[in-house]
Every structure is written in structure tokens, then in C-alpha cells.
LODRENMAR-898130 format. One record per residue (C-alpha): x, y, z. Coordinates in steps of 0.05 Angstrom, whole numbers, padded with zeros to 5 digits, always signed. Example, Ala and Ser with C-alpha at 12.3 -4.5 7.8 and 13.67 -1.06 7.14 Angstrom:
2
+00246-00090+00156 +00273-00021+00143 
END
This chain:
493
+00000+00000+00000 +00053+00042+00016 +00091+00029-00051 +00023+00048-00085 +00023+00114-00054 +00092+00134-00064 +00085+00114-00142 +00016+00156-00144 +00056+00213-00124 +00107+00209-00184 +00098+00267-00241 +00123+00261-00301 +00196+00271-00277 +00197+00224-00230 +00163+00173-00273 +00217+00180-00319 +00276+00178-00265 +00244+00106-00232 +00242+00081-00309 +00320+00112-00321 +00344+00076-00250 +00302+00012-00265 +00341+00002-00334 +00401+00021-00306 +00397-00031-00248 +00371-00078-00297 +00431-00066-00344 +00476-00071-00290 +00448-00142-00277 +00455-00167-00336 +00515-00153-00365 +00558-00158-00299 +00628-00190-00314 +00626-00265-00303 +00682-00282-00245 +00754-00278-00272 +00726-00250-00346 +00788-00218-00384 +00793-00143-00358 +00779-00080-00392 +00755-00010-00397 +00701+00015-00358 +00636+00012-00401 +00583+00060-00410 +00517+00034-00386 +00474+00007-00444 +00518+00029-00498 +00585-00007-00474 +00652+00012-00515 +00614+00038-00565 +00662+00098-00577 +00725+00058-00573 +00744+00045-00640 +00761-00030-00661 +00822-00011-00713 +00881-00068-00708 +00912+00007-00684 +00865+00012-00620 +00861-00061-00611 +00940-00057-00604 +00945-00001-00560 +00887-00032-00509 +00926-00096-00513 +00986-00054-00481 +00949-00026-00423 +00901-00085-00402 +00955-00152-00429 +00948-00188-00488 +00878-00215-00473 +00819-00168-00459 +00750-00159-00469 +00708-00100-00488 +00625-00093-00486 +00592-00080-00558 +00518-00064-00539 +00490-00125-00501 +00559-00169-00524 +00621-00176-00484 +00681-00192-00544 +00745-00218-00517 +00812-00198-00560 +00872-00238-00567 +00937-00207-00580 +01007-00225-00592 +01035-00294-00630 +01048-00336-00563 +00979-00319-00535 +00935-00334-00603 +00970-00401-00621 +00949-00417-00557 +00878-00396-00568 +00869-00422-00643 +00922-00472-00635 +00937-00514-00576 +00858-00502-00563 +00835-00515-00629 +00766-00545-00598 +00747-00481-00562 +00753-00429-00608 +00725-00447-00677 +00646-00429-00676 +00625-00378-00709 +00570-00323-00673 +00521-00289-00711 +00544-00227-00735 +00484-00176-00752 +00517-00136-00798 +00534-00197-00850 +00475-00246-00825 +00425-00213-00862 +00457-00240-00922 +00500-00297-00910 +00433-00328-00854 +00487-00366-00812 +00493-00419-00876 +00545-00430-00924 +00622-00438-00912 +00645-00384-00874 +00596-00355-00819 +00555-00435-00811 +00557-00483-00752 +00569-00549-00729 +00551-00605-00780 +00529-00558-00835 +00603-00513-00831 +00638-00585-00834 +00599-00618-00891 +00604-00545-00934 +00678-00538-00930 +00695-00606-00935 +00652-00605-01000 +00694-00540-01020 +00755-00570-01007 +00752-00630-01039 +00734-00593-01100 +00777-00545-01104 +00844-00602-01088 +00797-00642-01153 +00801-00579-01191 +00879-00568-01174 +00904-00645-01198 +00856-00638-01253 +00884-00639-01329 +00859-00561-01337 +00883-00558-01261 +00894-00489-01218 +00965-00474-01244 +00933-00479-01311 +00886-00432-01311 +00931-00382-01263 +00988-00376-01326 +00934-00365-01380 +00903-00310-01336 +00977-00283-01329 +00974-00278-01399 +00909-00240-01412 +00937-00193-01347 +01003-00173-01369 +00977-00161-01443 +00926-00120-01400 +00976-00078-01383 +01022-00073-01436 +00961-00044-01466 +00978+00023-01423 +01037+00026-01467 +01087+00056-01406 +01026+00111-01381 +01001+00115-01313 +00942+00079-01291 +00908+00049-01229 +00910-00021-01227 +00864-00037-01168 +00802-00072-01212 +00852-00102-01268 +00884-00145-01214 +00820-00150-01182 +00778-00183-01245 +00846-00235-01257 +00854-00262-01196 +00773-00259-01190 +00771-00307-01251 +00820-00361-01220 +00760-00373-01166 +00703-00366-01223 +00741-00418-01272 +00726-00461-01211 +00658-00442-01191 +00633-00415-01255 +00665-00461-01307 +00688-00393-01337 +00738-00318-01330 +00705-00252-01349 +00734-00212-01399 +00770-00148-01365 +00709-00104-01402 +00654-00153-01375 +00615-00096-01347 +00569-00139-01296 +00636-00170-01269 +00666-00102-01259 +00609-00078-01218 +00611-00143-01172 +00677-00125-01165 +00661-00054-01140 +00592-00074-01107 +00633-00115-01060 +00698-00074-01055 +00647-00025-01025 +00621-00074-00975 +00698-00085-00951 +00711-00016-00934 +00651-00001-00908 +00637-00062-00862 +00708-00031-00825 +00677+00029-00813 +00649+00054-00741 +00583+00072-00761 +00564+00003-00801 +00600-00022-00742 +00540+00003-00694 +00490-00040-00731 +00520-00101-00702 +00521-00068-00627 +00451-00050-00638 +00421-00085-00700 +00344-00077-00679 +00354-00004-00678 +00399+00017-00728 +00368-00029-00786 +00313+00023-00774 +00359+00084-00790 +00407+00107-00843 +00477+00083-00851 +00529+00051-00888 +00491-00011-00859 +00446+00000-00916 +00494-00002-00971 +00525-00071-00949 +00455-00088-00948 +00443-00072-01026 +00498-00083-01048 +00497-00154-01029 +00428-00158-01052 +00455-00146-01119 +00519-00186-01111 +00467-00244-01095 +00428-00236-01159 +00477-00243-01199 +00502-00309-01171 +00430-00330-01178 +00426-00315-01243 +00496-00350-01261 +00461-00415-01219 +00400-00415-01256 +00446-00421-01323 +00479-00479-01305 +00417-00516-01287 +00389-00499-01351 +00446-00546-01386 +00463-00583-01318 +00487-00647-01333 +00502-00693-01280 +00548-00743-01322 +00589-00685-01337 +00605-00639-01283 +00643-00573-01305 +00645-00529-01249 +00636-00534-01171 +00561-00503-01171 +00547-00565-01223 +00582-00612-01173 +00539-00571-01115 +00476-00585-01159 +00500-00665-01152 +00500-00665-01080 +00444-00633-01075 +00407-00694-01106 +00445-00742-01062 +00437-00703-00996 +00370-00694-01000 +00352-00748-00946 +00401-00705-00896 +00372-00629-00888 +00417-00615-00828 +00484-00613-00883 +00449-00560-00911 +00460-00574-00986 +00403-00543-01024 +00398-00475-01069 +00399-00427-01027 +00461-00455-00986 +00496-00456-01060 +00482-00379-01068 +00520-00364-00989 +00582-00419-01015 +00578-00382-01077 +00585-00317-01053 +00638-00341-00996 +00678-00369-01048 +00685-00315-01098 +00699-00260-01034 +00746-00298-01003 +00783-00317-01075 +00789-00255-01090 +00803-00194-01054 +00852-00218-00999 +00898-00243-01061 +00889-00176-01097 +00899-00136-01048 +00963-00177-01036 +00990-00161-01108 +00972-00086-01105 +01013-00076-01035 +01072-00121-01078 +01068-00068-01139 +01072-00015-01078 +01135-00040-01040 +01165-00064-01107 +01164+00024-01122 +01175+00046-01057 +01246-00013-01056 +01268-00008-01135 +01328-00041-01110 +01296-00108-01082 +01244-00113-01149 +01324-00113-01177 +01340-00165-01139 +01279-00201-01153 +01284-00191-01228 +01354-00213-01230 +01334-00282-01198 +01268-00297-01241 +01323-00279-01298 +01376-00330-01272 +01325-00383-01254 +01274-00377-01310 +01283-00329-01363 +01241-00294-01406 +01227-00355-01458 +01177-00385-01413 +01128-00372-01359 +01137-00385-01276 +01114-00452-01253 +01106-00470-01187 +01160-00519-01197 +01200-00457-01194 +01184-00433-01120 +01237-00476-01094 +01294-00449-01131 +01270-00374-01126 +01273-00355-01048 +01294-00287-01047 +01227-00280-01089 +01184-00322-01044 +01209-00283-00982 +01187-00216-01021 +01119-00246-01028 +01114-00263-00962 +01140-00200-00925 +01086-00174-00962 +01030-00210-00936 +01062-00191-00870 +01074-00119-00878 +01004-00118-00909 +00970-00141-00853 +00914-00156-00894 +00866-00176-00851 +00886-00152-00788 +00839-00179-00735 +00815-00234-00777 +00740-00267-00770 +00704-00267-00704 +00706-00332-00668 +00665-00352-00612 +00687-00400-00555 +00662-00467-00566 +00651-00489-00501 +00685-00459-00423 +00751-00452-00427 +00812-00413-00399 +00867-00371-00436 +00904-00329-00398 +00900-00349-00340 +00823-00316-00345 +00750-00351-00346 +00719-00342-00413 +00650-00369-00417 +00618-00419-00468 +00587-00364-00526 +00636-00307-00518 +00656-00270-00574 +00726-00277-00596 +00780-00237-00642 +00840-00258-00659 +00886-00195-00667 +00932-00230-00726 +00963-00162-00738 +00994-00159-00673 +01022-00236-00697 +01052-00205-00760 +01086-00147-00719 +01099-00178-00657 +01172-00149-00635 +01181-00216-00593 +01186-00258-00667 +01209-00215-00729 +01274-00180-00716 +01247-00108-00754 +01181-00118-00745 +01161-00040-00770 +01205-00049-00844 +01194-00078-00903 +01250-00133-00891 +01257-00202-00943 +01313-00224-00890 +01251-00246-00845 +01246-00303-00890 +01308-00321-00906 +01369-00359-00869 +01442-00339-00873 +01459-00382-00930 +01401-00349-00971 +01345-00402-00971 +01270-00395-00957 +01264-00405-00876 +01184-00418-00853 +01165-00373-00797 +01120-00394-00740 +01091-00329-00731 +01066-00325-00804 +00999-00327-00800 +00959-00283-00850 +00912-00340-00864 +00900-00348-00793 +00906-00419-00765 +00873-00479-00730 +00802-00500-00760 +00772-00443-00783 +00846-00427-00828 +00834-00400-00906 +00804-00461-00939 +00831-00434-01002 +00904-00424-00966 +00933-00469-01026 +00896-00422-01079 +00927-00357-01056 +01000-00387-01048 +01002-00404-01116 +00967-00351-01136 +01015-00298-01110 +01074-00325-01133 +01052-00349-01207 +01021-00266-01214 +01071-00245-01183 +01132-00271-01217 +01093-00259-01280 +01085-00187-01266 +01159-00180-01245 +01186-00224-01305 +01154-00178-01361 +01149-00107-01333 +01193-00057-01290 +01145-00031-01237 +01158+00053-01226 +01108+00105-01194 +01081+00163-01245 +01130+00219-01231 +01111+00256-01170 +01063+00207-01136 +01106+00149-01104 +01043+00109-01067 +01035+00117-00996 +01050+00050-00953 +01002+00076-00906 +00942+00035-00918 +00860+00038-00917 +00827+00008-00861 +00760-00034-00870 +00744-00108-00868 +00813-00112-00896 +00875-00064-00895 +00889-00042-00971 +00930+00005-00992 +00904+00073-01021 +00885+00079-01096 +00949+00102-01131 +00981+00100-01202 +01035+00054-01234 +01070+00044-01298 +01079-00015-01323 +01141-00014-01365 +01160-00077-01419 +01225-00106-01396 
END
């Protein structure tokens, strides 16, 4: 009774203080830290870390102040961060059974529906990419294998740009559309001409989608997806342009089940259409149409822009360090020549070269904090609690740079991957393709594909900056970390 008076006194005011301290105390509640949770900043109530930005740069400096594994609130979510090489081999590693589910992220579920390859679970994420990857090591020992179709694209690239005749010219969509048609050959059956205008605006449609999705503000939609999907945003554009990314994969599906012919399989969607027939009595693998559109699309993303975004940062360095595209030149010349094109037969006897490719993807840092994870079950790391469900980044940047494993961790240094007699030394702490069971599927792809382009490129052209405008190795932060659009010239050796 007395409660009942006290609230029949409340004006407006008050009414909207008791609702203010209610949520609060209700906020409070629910998102306390479990016991021993990773530490962190203090959070703001409801809105959590919201203003602290999560830029490999950040994520970095954070890791200095609060050790190399900490957690920060996003909205109703707690995500833990893992820095440092010793600390995530451990996670993704030596725990390789508690950090490989994938949580739902808002921003990219709306398209990709937790199906597929990349963002699906349990039995469906093992059947997809085991399909995938027993396609893709078919397509490799094929007749018409990878290395195959990687040379003839070599071809149709350099020609590409011995067609600028020595000018200046960007060459972030060229290199975008040839390694782009390695991974169609394989899903499509086909490459798109360089003038193919629908291919050309996939390319862009989802070139957009990686810058943006790095952005803070498309960020906020997966803090607070109810609200913001409501509200203007970059959000928006990921949305559409995936809508019309996904069209056109439909529409190349719907072609090859026109002519489908199960006797005679000529691509990986014709082999998906296959298994679609023979896994009908098993729903929970997930093999029907609409999980082919999601592989589709994971496929063609992941086969494409990490590589070429590889091969522009190589064209930068290779201006920025005329002497080591020297050095390079002068050992594709002693090894192969100019009468015949790279194999991967070659790699072996070209170190110096494979070292330059992989400082780059070091340097790079191409994708610096890789795909969220989510612990698979309780677990400790760190010495801290982190609790069945929990979001998880892996901070691979700090890998790449971590001062404790590459002796010049800030330069542009070769010698990283190379012993004192000269030869091609692995590192441990290489791990742009991330590691454990949720690594690159197409891993194998990229290799080759880096060094057959690259050696091409190297083997028929002098690489120099248009006179002026040497390109900045400070990169572009989104999903990825790419380096600014800048001009080359290509110039016939």
C-alpha cells in the first residue's frame, strides 16, 4: 500500500527517473562480468565501448594497457581480443576445440543467414567446407588444373597492361577481375573478360562492402542491429549491395541448371547441384539452393580480394624498394628467363622472391583482426574464465608485428624469410591466413596464386610510380587493410 502511494505521487519527472534507474539496475544485472572474465575499460551503461574504436591500431594499444587478452562490451555483447603470437597459437592452436564457432554477426547475417562456408555451424560448416575442399584439391590435380588456368590469366593480365603502353594507370580492378577469374574458372566453369561490365560492378559492389563493413558507423548495426536497421547508414549499402551481388550469382546458378548435366560436371556449382540430389535425405548438411548462393558468394569473396589486395601492396613496396624488385628480377632472370612462364616448380629455386611475397602479406597485414570466433565451449586462456558463447577476435596483426618474433618488425624486410645461406626459412609467426580450424580453406589457392602473378608481373614489366606520386605505404582500413588507390606504370622489360 505504501509502494502504491509513493508511485501515485510520481509526475512526469519522477516517472521518468524510476524508469532511467530501473534500466540502469537492470543493465547492471545483466551484463555484470562473469568471475575472472578478461579485464577491460570501464563501459558506458547500455551502450558499452561503443566509442572505442576497433582498428588493429586501438586493438594494439588496449592490448598494451590491459595484457594481451581483454575484453570489451559492444551493446548487449562482451568480445574478448587476443593479442600477440604466443597468446593466439594458444587460443586457435593448442585449443583448437574451443575457439572455432562462429556467432552471428548482424551486420553480415542478413545476407549470408548463418549458412554456407564461412559464418555456418556445427555439422552444416563441416559438410560445406569439406565439399569445397575436396573440390577445389579435384580442380587443382585436374588436367585443366589451378596452375593452368593461373598462367593463361597471367597472360590476358600482363597483355592487359602492356596495353597502357608505359602511361600511368590504377591497377586496383585489373588485378581485381584476374585473380577474381581463378575462383570463377572453378565455380563458374568460366573468367570474365576485363570489359565484362556486370563482373566489374561485382567487383566494386563488394569492394564497397569491404571498406565499409570496417567502418564505425556500419559497425554500430552489429552493437545495436534492432535499432539501427531502422535508421540510415552505411549498414544500408552492405545491405544492397549484397542484394545485388546475390542476384547475380543467382542468375549464373540458374544457367547452369538450364544445361546441368550430372554425367558431366564442369564447375563446382554443377558438382553442388550433384550433391544436392544425393543429400536430400540429410537437411541438417544444408545442401540445397539457397546454401549454394551463401558458398557461392563465400567463395568468390574470399578468392578474390585478400589475393588482390596482396598483389597491389607487392606493386607498392616493389616502387617504394626499386632495388629489391632488382633483386627479384635478376633471380626470375637466372632461374627462369624470359622464354617461358613461372611454374610453381620454380618456387623452390626462387627464395629471395618467395620471401618478397611473403614479407608482403606480413607488412600488409591484410586482414588484421581476422574473422570473429566464438568460444566453443568454457575454457581458460590467460589465466582468465571465458564463458561458453563469448565473442572472440584474434588480433593477427599484432602476430605479423609482434617485436618478440620478427627482428624489424616495422620495415619492409625479405631477410625475415630467409636464413644466412640465402634459402626460404618458414616462420612460426606467419599467419595471414589465420590458423587452426577455421584457417583460409583456399590457403593453397592464394600461395600459388601470389607467386605465379607475381613472378609474371615482375618477369615482363619494371614496376615505377608516375613521376611525382610514389604510393603511400600507409594503408585503408575496413574489413581488410588495402593500400590507397594510386598509379603505376607498367614498363616492358
Amino acid at each position: 500500500m505504501i509502494l502504491l502511494a509513493a508511485l501515485d505521487c510520481f509526475d512526469v519527472k519522477g516517472w521518468l527517473v524510476f524508469i532511467f534507474v530501473f534500466l540502469l539496475v537492470v543493465d547492471i544485472v545483466r551484463h555484470r562480468t562473469p568471475t575472472n572474465f578478461p579485464p577491460g575499460p570501464w563501459s558506458v551503461p547500455f551502450l558499452g565501448n561503443i566509442f572505442t574504436g576497433l582498428d588493429f591500431k586501438t586493438i594494439d594499444k588496449m592490448a598494451e594497457d590491459y595484457g594481451p587478452v581483454f575484453s570489451l562490451r559492444r551493446g548487449s555483447d562482451r568480445v574478448v581480443f587476443i593479442s600477440g603470437y604466443k597468446m593466439v597459437k594458444e587460443a586457435l592452436v593448442n585449443q583448437l576445440d574451443s575457439f572455432y564457432d562462429r556467432p552471428i554477426v548482424p551486420l553480415f547475417h542478413v545476407t549470408f543467414k548463418g549458412i554456407g562456408i564461412t559464418l555456418s555451424n556445427g555439422l552444416m560448416w563441416k559438410s560445406q567446407r569439406k565439399f569445397a575442399h575436396t573440390h577445389l584439391r579435384f580442380f587443382g590435380e585436374g588436367k585443366k588444373g589451378l596452375e593452368h588456368y593461373i598462367q593463361l590469366e597471367s597472360n590476358f593480365l600482363c597483355e592487359a597492361f602492356r596495353e597502357e603502353q608505359g602511361g600511368g594507370f590504377n591497377p586496383h580492378y585489373i588485378l581485381n577481375n584476374a585473380v577474381g577469374n581463378i575462383i570463377s574458372s572453378v565455380v563458374f566453369g568460366h573468367r570474365f573478360e576485363y570489359s565484362d561490365e556486370n563482373f566489374q560492378k561485382l567487383l566494386r559492389l563488394d569492394n564497397e562492402v569491404v571498406i565499409l563493413s570496417g567502418t564505425a558507423r556500419a559497425q554500430l548495426y552489429d552493437a545495436f542491429p534492432h535499432i539501427m536497421k531502422y535508421l540510415p547508414g552505411p549498414h544500408q549499402t552492405i545491405h544492397s549491395n549484397y542484394q545485388q551481388i546475390t542476384d547475380f550469382l543467382r542468375a549464373e546458378i540458374e544457367k547452369h541448371q538450364e544445361d546441368w548435366d550430372p554425367e558431366d560436371p564442369r564447375d563446382y556449382i554443377d558438382t553442388y547441384l550433384t550433391e544436392i540430389n544425393k543429400r536430400k535425405e540429410d537437411p541438417k548438411a544444408g545442401f540445397n539452393t539457397e546454401t549454394l548462393v551463401v558458398c557461392t558468394l563465400d567463395l568468390i569473396e574470399a578468392g578474390t580480394e585478400s589475393t588482390a589486395t596482396t598483389l597491389r601492396w607487392a606493386l607498392v613496396y616493389m616502387m617504394n624498394y626499386p632495388e629489391i624488385q632488382e633483386k627479384v628480377q635478376a633471380e626470375i632472370d637466372r632461374v627462369i628467363g624470359q622464354s617461358r612462364q613461372p611454374t610453381t616448380a620454380d618456387r623452390p629455386n626462387m627464395p629471395f622472391t618467395d620471401a618478397v611475397i611473403h614479407e608482403t602479406q606480413r607488412i600488409g597485414n591484410i586482414v588484421p583482426l581476422g574473422f570473429p570466433k566464438m568460444a566453443s565451449k568454457d575454457t581458460k586462456l590467460g589465466g582468465y574464465f571465458i564463458p561458453k558463447g563469448t565473442v572472440v577476435s584474434t588480433n593477427l596483426s599484432s602476430v605479423l608485428f609482434d617485436k618478440d618474433e620478427w627482428e624489424t618488425p616495422n620495415t619492409f624486410n625479405p631477410e625475415h624469410f630467409l636464413d644466412s645461406e640465402g634459402q626460404f626459412r618458414r616462420r612460426d609467426a606467419f599467419l595471414p591466413f589465420s590458423a587452426g580450424k577455421r584457417a583460409c580453406v583456399g590457403e593453397h589457392l592464394a600461395r600459388m596464386e601470389l607467386f605465379l602473378f607475381f613472378s609474371s608481373l615482375l618477369q615482363r614489366f619494371s614496376w615505377s610510380p608516375v613521376p611525382g606520386a610514389m604510393p603511400s605505404l600507409e594503408g585503408v582500413l575496413g574489413f581488410t587493410h588495402s593500400p590507397a588507390e594510386f598509379l603505376v606504370r607498367a614498363l616492358p622489360r
